[in-house]
N, CA, C, O and CB atoms as a CASP TS submission, in Angstrom:
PFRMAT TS
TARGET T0000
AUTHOR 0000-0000-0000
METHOD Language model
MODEL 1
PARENT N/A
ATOM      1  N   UNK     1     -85.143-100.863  12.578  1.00  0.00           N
ATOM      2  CA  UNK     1     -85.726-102.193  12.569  1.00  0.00           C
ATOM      3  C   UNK     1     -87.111-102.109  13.208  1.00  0.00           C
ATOM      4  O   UNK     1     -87.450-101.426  14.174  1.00  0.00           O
ATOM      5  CB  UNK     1     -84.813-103.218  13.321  1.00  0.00           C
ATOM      6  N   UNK     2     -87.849-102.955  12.457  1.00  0.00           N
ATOM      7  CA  UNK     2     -89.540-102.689  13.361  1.00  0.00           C
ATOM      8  C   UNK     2     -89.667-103.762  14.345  1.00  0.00           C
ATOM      9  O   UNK     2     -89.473-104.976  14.294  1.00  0.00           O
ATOM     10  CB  UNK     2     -91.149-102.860  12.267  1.00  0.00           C
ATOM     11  N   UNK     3     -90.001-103.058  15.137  1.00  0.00           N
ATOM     12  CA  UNK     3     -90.950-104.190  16.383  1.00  0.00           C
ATOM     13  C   UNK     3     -90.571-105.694  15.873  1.00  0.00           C
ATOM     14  O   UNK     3     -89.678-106.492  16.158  1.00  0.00           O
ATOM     15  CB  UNK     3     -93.122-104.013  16.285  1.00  0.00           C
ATOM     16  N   UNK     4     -91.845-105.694  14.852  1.00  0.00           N
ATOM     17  CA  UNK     4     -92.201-107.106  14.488  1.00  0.00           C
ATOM     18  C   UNK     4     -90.090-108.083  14.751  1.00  0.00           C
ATOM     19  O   UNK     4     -89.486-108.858  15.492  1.00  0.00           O
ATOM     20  CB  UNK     4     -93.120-106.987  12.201  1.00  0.00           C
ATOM     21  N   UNK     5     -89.885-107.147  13.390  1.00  0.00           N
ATOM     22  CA  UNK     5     -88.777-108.098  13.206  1.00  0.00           C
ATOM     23  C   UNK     5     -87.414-107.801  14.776  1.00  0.00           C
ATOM     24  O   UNK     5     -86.484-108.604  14.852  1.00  0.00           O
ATOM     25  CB  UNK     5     -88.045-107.640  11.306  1.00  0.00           C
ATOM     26  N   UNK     6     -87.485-106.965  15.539  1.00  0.00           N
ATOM     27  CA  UNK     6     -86.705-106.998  16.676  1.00  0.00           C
ATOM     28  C   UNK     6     -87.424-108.190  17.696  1.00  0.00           C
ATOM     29  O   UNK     6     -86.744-108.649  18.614  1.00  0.00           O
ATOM     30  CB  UNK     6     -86.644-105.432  17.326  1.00  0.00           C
ATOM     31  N   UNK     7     -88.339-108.497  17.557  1.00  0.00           N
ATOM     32  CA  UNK     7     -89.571-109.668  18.588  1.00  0.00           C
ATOM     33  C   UNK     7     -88.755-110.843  17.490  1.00  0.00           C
ATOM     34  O   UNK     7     -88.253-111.772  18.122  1.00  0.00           O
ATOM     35  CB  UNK     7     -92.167-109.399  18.368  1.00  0.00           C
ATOM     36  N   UNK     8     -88.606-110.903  16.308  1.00  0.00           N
ATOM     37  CA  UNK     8     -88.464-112.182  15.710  1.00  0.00           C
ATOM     38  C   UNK     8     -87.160-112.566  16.083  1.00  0.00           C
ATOM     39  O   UNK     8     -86.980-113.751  16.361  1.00  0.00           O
ATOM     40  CB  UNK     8     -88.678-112.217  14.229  1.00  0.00           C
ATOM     41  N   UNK     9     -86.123-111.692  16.143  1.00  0.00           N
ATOM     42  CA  UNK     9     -84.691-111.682  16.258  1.00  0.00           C
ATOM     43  C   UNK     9     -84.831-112.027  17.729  1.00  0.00           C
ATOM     44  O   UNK     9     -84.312-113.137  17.835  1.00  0.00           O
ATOM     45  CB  UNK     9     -83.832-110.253  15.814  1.00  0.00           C
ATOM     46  N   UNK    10     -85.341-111.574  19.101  1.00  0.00           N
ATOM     47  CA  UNK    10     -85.022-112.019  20.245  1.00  0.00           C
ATOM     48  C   UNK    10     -85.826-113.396  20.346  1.00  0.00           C
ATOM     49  O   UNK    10     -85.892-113.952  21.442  1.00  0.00           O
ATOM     50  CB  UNK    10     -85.297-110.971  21.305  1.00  0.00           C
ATOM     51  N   UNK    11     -86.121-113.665  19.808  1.00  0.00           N
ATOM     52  CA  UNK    11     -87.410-114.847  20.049  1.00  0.00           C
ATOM     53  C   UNK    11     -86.202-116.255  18.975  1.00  0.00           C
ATOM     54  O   UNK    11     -86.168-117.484  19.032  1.00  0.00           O
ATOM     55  CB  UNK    11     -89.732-114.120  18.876  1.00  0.00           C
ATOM     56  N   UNK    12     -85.683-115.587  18.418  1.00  0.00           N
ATOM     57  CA  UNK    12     -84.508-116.883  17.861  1.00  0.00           C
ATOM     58  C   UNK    12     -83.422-116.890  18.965  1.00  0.00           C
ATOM     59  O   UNK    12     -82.992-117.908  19.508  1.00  0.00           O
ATOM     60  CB  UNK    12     -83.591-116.506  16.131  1.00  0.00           C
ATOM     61  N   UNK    13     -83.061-115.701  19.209  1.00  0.00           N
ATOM     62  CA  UNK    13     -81.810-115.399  20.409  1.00  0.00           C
ATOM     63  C   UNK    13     -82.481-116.276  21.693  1.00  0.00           C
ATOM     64  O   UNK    13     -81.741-116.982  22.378  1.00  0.00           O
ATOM     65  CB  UNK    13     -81.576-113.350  20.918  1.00  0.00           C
ATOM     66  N   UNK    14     -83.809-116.194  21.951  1.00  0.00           N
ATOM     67  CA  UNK    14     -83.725-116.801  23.137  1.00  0.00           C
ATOM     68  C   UNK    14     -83.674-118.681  23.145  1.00  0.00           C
ATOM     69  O   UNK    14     -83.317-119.400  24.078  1.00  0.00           O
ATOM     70  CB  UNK    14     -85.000-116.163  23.880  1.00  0.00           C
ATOM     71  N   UNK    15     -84.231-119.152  21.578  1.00  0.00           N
ATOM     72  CA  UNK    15     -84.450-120.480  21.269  1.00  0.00           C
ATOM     73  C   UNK    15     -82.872-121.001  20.829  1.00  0.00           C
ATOM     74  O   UNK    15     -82.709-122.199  21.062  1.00  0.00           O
ATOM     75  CB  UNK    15     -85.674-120.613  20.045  1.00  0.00           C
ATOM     76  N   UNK    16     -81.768-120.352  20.275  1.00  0.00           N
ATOM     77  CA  UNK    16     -80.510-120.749  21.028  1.00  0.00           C
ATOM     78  C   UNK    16     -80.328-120.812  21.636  1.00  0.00           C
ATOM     79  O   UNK    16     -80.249-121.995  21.967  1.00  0.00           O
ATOM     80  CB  UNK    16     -79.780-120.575  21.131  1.00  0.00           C
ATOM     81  N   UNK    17     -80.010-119.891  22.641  1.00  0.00           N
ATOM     82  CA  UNK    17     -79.469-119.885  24.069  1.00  0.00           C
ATOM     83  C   UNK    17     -79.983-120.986  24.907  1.00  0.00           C
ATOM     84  O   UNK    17     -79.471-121.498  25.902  1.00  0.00           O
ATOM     85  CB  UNK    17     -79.803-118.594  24.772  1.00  0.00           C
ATOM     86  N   UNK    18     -81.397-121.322  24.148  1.00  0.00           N
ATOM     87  CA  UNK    18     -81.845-122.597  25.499  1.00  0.00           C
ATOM     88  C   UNK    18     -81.912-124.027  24.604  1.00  0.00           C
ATOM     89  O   UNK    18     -82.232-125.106  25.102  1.00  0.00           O
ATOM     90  CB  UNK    18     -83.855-122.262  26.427  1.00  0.00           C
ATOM     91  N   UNK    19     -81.526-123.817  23.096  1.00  0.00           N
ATOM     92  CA  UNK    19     -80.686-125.582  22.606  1.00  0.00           C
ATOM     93  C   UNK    19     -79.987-125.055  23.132  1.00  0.00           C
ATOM     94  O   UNK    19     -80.537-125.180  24.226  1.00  0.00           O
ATOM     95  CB  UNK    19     -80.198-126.413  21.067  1.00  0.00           C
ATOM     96  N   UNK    20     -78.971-124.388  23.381  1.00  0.00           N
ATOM     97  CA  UNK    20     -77.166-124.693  23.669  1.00  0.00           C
ATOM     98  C   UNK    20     -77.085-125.376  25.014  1.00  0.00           C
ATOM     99  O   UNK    20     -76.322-126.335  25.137  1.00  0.00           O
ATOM    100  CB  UNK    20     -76.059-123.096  23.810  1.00  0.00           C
ATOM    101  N   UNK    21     -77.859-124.930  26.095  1.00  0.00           N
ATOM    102  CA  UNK    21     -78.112-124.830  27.622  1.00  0.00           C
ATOM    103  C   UNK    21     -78.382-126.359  27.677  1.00  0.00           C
ATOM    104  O   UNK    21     -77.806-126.966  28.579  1.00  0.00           O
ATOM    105  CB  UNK    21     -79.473-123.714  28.219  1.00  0.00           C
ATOM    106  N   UNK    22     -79.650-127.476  26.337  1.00  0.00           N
ATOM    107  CA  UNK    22     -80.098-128.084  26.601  1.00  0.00           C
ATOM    108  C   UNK    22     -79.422-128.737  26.557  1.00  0.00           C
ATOM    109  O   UNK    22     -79.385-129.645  27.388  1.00  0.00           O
ATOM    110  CB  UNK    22     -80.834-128.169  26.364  1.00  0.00           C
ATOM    111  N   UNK    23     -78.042-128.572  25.036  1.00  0.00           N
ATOM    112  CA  UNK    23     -76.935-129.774  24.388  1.00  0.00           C
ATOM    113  C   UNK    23     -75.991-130.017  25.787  1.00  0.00           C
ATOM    114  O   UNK    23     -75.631-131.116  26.207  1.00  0.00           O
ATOM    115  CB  UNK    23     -75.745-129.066  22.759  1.00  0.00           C
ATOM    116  N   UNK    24     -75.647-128.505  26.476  1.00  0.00           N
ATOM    117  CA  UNK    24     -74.949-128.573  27.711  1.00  0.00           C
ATOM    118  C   UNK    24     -75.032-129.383  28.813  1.00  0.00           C
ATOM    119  O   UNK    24     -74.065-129.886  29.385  1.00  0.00           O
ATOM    120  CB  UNK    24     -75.047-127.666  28.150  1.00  0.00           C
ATOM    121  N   UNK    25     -76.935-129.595  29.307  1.00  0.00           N
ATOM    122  CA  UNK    25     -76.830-130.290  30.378  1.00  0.00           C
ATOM    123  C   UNK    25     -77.417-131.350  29.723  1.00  0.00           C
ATOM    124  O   UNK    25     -78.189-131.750  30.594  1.00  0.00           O
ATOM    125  CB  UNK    25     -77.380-129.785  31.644  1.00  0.00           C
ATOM    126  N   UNK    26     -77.608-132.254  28.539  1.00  0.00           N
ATOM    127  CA  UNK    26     -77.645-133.533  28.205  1.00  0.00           C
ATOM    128  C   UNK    26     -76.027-134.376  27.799  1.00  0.00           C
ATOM    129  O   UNK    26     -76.056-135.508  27.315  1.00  0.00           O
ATOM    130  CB  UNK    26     -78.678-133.480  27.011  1.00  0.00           C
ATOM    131  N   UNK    27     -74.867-133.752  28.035  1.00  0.00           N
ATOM    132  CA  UNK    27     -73.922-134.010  27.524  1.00  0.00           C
ATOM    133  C   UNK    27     -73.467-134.193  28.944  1.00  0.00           C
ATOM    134  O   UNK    27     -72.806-135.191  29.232  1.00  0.00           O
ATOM    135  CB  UNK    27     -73.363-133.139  26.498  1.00  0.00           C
ATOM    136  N   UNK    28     -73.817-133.187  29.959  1.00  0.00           N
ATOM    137  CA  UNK    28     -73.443-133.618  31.499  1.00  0.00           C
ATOM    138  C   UNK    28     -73.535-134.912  31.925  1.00  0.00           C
ATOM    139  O   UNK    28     -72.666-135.641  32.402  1.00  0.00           O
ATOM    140  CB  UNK    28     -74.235-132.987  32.450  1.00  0.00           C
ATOM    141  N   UNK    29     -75.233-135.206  31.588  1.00  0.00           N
ATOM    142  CA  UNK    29     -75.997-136.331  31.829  1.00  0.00           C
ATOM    143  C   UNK    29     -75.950-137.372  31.680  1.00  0.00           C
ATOM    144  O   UNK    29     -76.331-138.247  32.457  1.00  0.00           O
ATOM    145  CB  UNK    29     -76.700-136.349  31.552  1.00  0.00           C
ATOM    146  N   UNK    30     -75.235-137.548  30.135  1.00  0.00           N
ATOM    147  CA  UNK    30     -74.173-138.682  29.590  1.00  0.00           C
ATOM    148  C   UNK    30     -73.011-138.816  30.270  1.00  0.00           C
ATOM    149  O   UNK    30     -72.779-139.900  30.805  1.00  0.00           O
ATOM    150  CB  UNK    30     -73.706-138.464  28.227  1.00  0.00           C
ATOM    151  N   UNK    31     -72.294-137.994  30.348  1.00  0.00           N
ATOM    152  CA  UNK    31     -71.159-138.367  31.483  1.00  0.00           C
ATOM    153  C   UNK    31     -71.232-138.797  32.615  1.00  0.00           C
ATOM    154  O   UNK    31     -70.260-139.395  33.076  1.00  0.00           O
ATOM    155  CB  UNK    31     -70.514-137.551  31.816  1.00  0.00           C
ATOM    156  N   UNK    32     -72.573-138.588  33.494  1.00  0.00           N
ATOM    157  CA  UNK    32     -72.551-138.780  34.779  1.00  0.00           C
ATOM    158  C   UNK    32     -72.936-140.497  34.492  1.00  0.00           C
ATOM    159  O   UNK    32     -72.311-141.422  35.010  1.00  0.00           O
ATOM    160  CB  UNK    32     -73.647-137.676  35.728  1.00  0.00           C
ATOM    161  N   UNK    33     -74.070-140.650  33.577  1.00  0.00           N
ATOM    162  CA  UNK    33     -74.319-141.959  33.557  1.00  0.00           C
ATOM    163  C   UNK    33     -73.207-143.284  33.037  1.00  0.00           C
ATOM    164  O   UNK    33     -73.287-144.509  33.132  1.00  0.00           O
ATOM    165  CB  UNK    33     -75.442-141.897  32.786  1.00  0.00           C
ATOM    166  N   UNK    34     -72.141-142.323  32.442  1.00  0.00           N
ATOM    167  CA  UNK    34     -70.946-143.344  31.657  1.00  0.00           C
ATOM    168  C   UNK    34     -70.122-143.442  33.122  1.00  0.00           C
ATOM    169  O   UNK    34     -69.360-144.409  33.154  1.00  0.00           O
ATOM    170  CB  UNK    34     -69.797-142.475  29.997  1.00  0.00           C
ATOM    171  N   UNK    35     -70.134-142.706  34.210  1.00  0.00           N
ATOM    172  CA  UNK    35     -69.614-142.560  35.157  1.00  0.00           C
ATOM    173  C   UNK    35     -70.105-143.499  35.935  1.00  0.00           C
ATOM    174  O   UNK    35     -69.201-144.286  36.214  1.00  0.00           O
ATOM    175  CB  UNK    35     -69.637-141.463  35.517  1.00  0.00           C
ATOM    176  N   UNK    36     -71.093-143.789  36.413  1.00  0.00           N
ATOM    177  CA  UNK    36     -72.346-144.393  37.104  1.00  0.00           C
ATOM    178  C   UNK    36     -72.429-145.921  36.782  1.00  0.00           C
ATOM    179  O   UNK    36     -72.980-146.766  37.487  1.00  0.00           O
ATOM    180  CB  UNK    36     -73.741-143.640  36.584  1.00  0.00           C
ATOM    181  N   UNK    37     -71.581-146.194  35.215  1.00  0.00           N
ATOM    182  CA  UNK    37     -72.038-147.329  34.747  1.00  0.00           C
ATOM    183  C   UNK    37     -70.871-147.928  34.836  1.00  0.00           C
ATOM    184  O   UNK    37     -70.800-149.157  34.878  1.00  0.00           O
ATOM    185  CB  UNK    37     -72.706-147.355  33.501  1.00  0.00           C
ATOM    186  N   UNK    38     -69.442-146.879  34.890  1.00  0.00           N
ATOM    187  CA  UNK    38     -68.472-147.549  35.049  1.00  0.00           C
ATOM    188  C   UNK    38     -68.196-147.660  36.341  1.00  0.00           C
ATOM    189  O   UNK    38     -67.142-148.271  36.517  1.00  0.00           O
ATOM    190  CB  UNK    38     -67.576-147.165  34.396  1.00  0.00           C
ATOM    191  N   UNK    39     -68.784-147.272  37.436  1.00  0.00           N
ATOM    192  CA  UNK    39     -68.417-147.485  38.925  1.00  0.00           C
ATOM    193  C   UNK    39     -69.128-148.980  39.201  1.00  0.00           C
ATOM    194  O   UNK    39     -68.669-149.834  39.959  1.00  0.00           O
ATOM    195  CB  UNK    39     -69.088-146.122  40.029  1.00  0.00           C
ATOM    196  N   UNK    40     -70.312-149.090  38.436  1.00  0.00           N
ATOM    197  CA  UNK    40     -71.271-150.434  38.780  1.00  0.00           C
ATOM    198  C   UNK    40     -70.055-151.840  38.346  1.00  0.00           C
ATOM    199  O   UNK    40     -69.643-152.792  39.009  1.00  0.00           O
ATOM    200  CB  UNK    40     -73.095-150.439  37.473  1.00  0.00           C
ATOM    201  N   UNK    41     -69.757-151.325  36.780  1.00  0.00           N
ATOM    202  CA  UNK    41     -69.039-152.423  36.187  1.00  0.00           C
ATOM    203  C   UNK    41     -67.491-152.641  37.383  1.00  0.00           C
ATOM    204  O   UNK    41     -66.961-153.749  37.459  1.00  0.00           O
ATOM    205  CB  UNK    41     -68.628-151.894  34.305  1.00  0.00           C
ATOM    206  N   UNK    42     -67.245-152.089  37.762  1.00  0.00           N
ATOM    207  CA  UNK    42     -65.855-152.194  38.750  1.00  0.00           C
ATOM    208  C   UNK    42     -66.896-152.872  40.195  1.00  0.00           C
ATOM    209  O   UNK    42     -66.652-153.947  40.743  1.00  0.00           O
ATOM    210  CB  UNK    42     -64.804-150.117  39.143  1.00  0.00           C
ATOM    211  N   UNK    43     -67.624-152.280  40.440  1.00  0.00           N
ATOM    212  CA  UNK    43     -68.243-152.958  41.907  1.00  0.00           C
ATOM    213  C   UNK    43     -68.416-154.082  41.964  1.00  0.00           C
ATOM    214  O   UNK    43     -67.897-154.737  42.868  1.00  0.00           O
ATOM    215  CB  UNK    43     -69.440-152.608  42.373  1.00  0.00           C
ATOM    216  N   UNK    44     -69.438-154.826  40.729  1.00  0.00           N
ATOM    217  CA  UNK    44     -69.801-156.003  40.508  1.00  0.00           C
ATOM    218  C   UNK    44     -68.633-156.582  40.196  1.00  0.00           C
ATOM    219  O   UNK    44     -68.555-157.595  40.891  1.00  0.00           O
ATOM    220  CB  UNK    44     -70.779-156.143  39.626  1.00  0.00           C
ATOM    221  N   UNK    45     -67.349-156.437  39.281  1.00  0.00           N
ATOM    222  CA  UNK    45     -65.933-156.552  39.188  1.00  0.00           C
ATOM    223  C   UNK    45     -65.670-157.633  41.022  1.00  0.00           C
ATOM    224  O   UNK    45     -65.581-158.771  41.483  1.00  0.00           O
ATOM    225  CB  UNK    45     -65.090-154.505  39.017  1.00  0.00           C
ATOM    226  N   UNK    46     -65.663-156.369  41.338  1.00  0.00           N
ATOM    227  CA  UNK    46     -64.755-156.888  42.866  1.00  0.00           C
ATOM    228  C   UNK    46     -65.784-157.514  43.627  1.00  0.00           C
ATOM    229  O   UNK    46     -65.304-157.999  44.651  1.00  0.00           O
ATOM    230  CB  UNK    46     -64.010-155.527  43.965  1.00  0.00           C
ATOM    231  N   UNK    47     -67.283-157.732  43.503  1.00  0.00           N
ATOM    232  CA  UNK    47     -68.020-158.665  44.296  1.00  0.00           C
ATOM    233  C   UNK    47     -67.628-159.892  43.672  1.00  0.00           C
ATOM    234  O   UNK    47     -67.874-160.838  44.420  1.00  0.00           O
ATOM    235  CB  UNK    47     -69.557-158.445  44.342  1.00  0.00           C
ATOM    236  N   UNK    48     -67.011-160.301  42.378  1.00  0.00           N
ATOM    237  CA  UNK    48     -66.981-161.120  42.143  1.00  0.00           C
ATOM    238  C   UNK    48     -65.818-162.302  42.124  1.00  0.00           C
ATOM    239  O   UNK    48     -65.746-163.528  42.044  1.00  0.00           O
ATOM    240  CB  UNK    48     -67.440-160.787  41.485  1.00  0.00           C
ATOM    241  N   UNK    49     -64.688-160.786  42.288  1.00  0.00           N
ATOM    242  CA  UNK    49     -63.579-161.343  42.373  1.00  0.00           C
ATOM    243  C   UNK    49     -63.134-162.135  44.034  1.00  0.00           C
ATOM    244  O   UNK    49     -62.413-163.093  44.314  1.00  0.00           O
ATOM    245  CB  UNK    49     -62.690-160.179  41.892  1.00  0.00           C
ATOM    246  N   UNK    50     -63.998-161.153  44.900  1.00  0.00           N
ATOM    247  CA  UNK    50     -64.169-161.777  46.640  1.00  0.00           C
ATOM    248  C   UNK    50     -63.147-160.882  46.750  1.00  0.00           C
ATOM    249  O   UNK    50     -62.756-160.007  45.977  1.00  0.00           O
ATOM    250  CB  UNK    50     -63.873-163.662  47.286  1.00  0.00           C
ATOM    251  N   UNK    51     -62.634-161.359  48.216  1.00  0.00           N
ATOM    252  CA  UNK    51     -61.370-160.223  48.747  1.00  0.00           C
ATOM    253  C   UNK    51     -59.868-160.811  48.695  1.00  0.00           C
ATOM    254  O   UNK    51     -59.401-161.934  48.882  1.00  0.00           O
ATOM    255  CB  UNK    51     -61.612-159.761  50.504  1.00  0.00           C
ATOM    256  N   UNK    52     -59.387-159.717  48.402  1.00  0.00           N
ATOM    257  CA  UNK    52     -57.892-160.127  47.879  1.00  0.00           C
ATOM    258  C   UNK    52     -57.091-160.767  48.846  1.00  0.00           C
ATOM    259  O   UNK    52     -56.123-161.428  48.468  1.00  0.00           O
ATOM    260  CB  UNK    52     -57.049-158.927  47.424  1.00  0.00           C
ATOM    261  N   UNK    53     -57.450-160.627  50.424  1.00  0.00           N
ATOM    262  CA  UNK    53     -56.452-161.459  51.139  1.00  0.00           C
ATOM    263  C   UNK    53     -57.120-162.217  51.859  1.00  0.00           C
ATOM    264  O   UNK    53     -56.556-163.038  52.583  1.00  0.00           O
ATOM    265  CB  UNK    53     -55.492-160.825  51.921  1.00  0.00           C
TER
END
């Protein structure tokens, strides 16, 4: 294999590896915020409900 095309082959290998990395920590990011949004919706929940006794 020549140069050229071993540079073309790592140069795709490395532009996967960093979508996969990116799909990885934007899929985190969504969770933390579905997390974040469901702790708000329960907080405001119980400010509203006042205290139970």
């Amino acid at each position: 294999m020549s140069e050229e095309g071993y540079r073309r082959k790592l140069i795709l290998h490395k532009r996967r590896k960093r979508d996969r990395l990116i799909k990885i920590a934007l899929g985190i990011l969504a969770a933390m915020l579905a997390g974040l949004g469901a702790i708000i919706v329960v907080l405001i929940y119980c400010r509203m409900v006042g205290p139970l006794f």
